[in-house]
C-alpha positions, 0 to 999 in steps of 0.5 A: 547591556552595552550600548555597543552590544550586537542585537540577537538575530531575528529568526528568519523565514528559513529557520522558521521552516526548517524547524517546522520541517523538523518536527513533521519528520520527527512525528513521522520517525515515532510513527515509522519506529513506533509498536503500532506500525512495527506490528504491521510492517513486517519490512521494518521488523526485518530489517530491525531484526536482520540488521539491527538499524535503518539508515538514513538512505533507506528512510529517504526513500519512503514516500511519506518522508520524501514529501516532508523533505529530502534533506539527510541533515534535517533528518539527522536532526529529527533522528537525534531529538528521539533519543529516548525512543531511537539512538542514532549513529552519526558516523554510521547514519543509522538509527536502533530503537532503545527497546528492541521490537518483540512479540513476547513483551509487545503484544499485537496491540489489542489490549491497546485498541478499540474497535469503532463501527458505524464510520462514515460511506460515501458513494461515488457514481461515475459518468459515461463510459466510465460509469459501467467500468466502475460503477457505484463504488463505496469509500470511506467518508473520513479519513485516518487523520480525521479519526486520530484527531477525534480519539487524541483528547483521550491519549496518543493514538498510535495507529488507525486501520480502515477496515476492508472486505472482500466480495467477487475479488473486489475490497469495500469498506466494511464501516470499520476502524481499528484505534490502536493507542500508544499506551494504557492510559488511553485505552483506559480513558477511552474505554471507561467513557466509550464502553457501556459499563457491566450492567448498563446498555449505553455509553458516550455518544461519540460521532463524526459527520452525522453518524454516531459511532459504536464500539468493542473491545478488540479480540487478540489473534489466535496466537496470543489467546488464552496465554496465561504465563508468558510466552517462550522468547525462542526465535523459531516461534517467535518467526513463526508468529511473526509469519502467521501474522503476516498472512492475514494480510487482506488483498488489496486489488488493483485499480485502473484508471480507464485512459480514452482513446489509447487501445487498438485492436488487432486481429489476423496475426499470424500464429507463426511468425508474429511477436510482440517485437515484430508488432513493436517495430511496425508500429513505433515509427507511425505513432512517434514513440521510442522503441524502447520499450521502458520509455516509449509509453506504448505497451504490446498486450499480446501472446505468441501464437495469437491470433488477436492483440493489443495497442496501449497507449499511456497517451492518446495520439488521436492523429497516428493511431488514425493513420496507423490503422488506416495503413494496417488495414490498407496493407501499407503497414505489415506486421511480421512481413504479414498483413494484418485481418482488421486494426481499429480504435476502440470505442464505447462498450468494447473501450469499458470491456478492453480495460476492466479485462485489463484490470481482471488480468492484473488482479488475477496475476497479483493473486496468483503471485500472493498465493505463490509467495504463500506457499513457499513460505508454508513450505519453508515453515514446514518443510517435511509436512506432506511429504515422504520425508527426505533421504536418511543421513548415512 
């Protein structure tokens, strides 16, 4: 080399972190594009399906994306190194999978997945008040990378699915997890060493934080079951699996975190004339938040022709809501020109009652919506089925 030669530049911090950046959206982008995921995420299946791409924008909005980066170029480059997976479009700023997604030939996964029982609880008891609002509640003691990282020495895991049950309207832990690997291999690999052999009762001791996990075979869902040629391709059956699937979708609750010191009760509203705007404008001044409703933080929990309601604050504000329900009481303050029976902070006991209504409410509007939801694709998949059957065509 001559001695006038430039040196090669060093990599710098940047570069270093880009590149890292880089291969964290490249694992996301395999994941997102992979059998295992599209089997679950009926939105991907849809899009791919409808439109045959995701774009760059749309993928920029998922959480798990944001949180690497939010740089369109360093996704761009991820997109383009799994060009044997996915082939991007750098004009267009879309990405195909190589091998369209379909049932017929994918599977649902289960000649692909062990089903491992016995996986780690916990117990977590909270204090106070908040102790008879939640109580003792169960959560899974490892996590889905924990798992992955101890079934990858017998090949790539796809996906990990924790497992939940249903008691009273309320989702626990079933000790239960779905290993799902991307390719045969290491379903094989893992089976010969996890599974007892025909004849024999006992297999690899596996374990994970003290408890010693035990395994089977995952069934296949009833409609890929005793299917010994392959299945028809036809669109309408293969949207119908793809529905019937959907459907076993458990309910995941909501939960609510309790928030002290942020509800006042009202009652002796007048069932006339009292609504949720007239509440909203006597009390918005006096607690210093917004009338407008989307950024004010204050919520109305109230229905015409009440007689009681409710004050929710995102935030305590100790000092005016104090003062408010002073004023309300003394009939300084009115609400629809009208003075109100009592307002008082809620505390304690009727504090836990107040929000685990609360969340029973929103856990019961969400059911209620699900079960709408299904039954109007019930109908759309069977629309003749239960009834007297249309008008003939003339």
């Amino acid at each position: 080399m001559a001695d006038n030669a430039p040196a090669a530049a060093a990599p710098t911090a940047e570069t270093n972190n880009d590149a890292t950046v880089t291969t964290e959206l490249v694992e996301r982008l395999h994941f997102f594009f992979s059998n295992a995921n599209l089997r679950q995420d009926k939105w991907m299946r849809n899009e791919l399906k409808e439109n045959g791409c995701i774009t760059l924008e749309q993928l920029l909005k998922f959480q798990t994306i944001k949180s690497i980066s939010t740089d369109k170029q360093l996704l761009a480059k991820a997109a383009a190194e799994l060009k044997d997976e996915i082939t991007y479009d750098e004009e267009k700023e879309e990405l195909r999978r190589v091998v369209p997604f379909d049932w017929d030939t994918m599977g649902d996964g289960s000649h692909l997945s062990l089903c491992c029982k016995n996986v780690p609880l916990t117990e977590e008891e909270k204090s106070d008040g908040e102790k008879a609002f939640y109580g003792t509640k169960q959560e899974y003691g490892v996590t889905r990378d924990e798992l992955k990282a101890l079934f990858e020495p017998y090949g790539k895991v796809g996906i990990v699915k924790l497992r939940f049950g249903r008691r009273e309207g309320q989702a626990y832990p079933l000790g239960m997890a779905i290993i799902e690997f991307e390719n045969e291999e290491g379903m094989k690999k893992a089976s010969d060493e996890l599974l007892p052999k025909e004849g024999e009762d006992t297999a690899k001791v596996l374990e994970i934080k003290g408890n010693k996990l035990t395994f089977e075979k995952v069934k296949p869902m009833k409609c890929f079951q005793n299917k010994s040629s392959k299945r028809s391709r036809d669109d309408k059956k293969d949207k119908q699996e793809e529905d019937d699937k959907e459907d076993e979708v458990e309910f995941e609750p909501v939960k609510v975190e309790m928030q002290k010191g942020c509800v006042i009760a009202l009652t002796g509203l007048s069932d006339e004339t009292c609504d949720r705007e007239s509440i909203r404008e006597a009390v918005s001044d006096i607690l210093k938040v917004s009338k407008d409703i989307k950024t004010s933080g204050l919520y109305v929990d109230y229905t015409r022709g009440a007689t009681s309601g409710n004050l929710r604050l995102t935030e305590s504000k100790p000092e005016e809501m104090k003062e408010l329900v002073e004023k309300l009481n003394d009939g300084t303050v009115l609400i629809a020109n009208a003075k109100v029976g009592s307002a008082k902070m809620l505390e304690g006991e009727e504090e836990v009652a107040y929000w685990k209504g609360f969340e029973e409410f929103l856990n019961n509007r969400k059911r209620a919506d699900m079960e709408e939801k299904r039954q109007k694709k019930k109908q759309k998949r069977s629309p003749h089925k239960g009834g007297r059957g249309g008008r003939r065509r003339q």
